[in-house]
C-alpha positions as CSV (number, residue, x, y, z in Angstrom):
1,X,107.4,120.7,138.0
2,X,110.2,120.8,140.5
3,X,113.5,122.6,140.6
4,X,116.7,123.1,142.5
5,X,120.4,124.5,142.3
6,X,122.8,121.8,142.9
7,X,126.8,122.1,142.4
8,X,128.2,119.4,139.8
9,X,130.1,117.4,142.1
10,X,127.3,117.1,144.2
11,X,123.5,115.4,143.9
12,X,122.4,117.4,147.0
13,X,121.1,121.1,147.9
14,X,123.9,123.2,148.7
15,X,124.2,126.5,151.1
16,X,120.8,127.2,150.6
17,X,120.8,127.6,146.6
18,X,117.6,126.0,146.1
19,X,116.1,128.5,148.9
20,X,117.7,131.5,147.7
21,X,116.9,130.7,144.0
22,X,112.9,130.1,145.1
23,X,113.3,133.5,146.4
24,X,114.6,135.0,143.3
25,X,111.2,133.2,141.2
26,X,108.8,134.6,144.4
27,X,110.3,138.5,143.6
28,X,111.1,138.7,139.8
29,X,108.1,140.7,138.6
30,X,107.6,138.3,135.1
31,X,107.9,135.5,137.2
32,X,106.5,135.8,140.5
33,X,102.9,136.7,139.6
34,X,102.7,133.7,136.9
35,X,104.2,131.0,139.4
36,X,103.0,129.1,142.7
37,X,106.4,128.5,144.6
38,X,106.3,125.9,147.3
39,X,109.2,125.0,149.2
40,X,109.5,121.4,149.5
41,X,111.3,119.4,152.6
42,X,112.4,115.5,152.0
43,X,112.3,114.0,155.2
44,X,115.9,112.7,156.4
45,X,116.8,109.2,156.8
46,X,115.9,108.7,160.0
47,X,111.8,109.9,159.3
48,X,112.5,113.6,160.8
49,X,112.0,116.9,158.4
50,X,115.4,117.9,157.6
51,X,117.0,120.7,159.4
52,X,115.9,123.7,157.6
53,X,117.3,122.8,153.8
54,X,114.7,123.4,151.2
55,X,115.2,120.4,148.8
56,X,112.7,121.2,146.0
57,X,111.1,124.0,144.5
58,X,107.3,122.7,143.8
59,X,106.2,125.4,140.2
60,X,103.0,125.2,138.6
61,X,103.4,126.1,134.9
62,X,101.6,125.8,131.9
63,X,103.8,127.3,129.1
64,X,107.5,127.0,127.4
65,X,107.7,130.6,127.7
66,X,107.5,130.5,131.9
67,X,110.7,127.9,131.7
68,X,112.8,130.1,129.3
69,X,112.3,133.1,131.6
70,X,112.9,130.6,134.8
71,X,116.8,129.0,132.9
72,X,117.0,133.0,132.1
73,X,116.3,134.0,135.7
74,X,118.9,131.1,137.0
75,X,121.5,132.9,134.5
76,X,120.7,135.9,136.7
77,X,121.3,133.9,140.3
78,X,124.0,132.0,139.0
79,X,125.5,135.1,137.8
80,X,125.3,136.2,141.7
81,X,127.5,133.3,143.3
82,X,130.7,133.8,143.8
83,X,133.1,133.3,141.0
84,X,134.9,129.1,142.0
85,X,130.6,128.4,142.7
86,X,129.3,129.7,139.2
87,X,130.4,127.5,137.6
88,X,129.4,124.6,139.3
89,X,126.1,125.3,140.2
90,X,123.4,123.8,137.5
91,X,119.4,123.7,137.7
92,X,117.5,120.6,137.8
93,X,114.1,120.2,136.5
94,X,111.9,117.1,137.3
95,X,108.7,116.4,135.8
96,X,106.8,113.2,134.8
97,X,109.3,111.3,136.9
98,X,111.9,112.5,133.9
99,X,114.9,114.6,135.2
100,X,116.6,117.5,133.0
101,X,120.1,119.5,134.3
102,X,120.5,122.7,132.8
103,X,124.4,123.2,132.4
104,X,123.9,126.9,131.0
105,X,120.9,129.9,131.0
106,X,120.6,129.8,126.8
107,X,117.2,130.0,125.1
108,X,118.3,126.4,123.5
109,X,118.6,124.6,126.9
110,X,114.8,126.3,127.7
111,X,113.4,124.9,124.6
112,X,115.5,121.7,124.7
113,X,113.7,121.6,128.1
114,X,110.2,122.5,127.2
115,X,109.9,120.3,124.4
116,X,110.7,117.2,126.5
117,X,108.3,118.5,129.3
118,X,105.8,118.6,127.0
119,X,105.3,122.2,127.2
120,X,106.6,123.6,123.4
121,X,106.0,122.1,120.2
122,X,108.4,119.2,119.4
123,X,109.6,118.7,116.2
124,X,111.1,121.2,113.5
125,X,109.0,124.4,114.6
126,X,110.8,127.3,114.3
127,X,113.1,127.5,117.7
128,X,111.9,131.1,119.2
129,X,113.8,133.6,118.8
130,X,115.8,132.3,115.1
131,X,114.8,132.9,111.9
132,X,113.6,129.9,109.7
133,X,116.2,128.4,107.7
């Protein structure tokens, strides 16, 4: 799976989000020690390595539960930007060549996410968290 902050009006990494937010996975205790974070570079244009922007954030995971922590945890960074960057700044989530934006941190967006990675039960099991109706 890969991940990075981008800003709504923009498709590209911006000041470092995707950097700084890779840093926030690599030292949040529930996160960090069930993740492999690898910082990916996307060559320019012109064949060089880009100049020091961090494009992607490579994750290995296995479980629904690691994404809803991960959209929880980007609550957390997004929380940290200043106020006019909030809210603009949304998380991207590739996997399977499929692409997901997550426009807020709630526990629907994680499960609407797992389920189309593959990594929750689709269907109408009980959503985590909610009673059964």
């Amino acid at each position: 799976m890969r991940v990075r902050v981008v800003r709504t009006q923009s498709s590209g990494d911006v000041d470092g989000w995707t950097e700084s937010f890779g840093d926030w996975i690599a030292e949040d205790p529930r996160l960090g020690r069930a993740a492999v974070v690898r910082r990916v570079r996307v060559p320019s244009g012109d064949g060089g390595m880009s100049a020091g922007q961090v494009d992607w954030i490579n994750l290995a995971v296995d479980s629904g539960a690691f994404l809803t922590g991960l959209i929880g945890l980007f609550g957390t960074f997004r929380g940290s930007l200043a106020r006019r960057e909030r809210q603009s700044a949304r998380l991207v989530v590739e996997y399977g060549g499929n692409r997901y934006i997550i426009n807020e941190e709630t526990p629907e967006d994680a499960v609407r996410v797992a389920r189309a990675l593959g990594l929750a039960p689709a269907g109408d099991e009980e959503t985590p968290g909610r009673a059964p109706s």
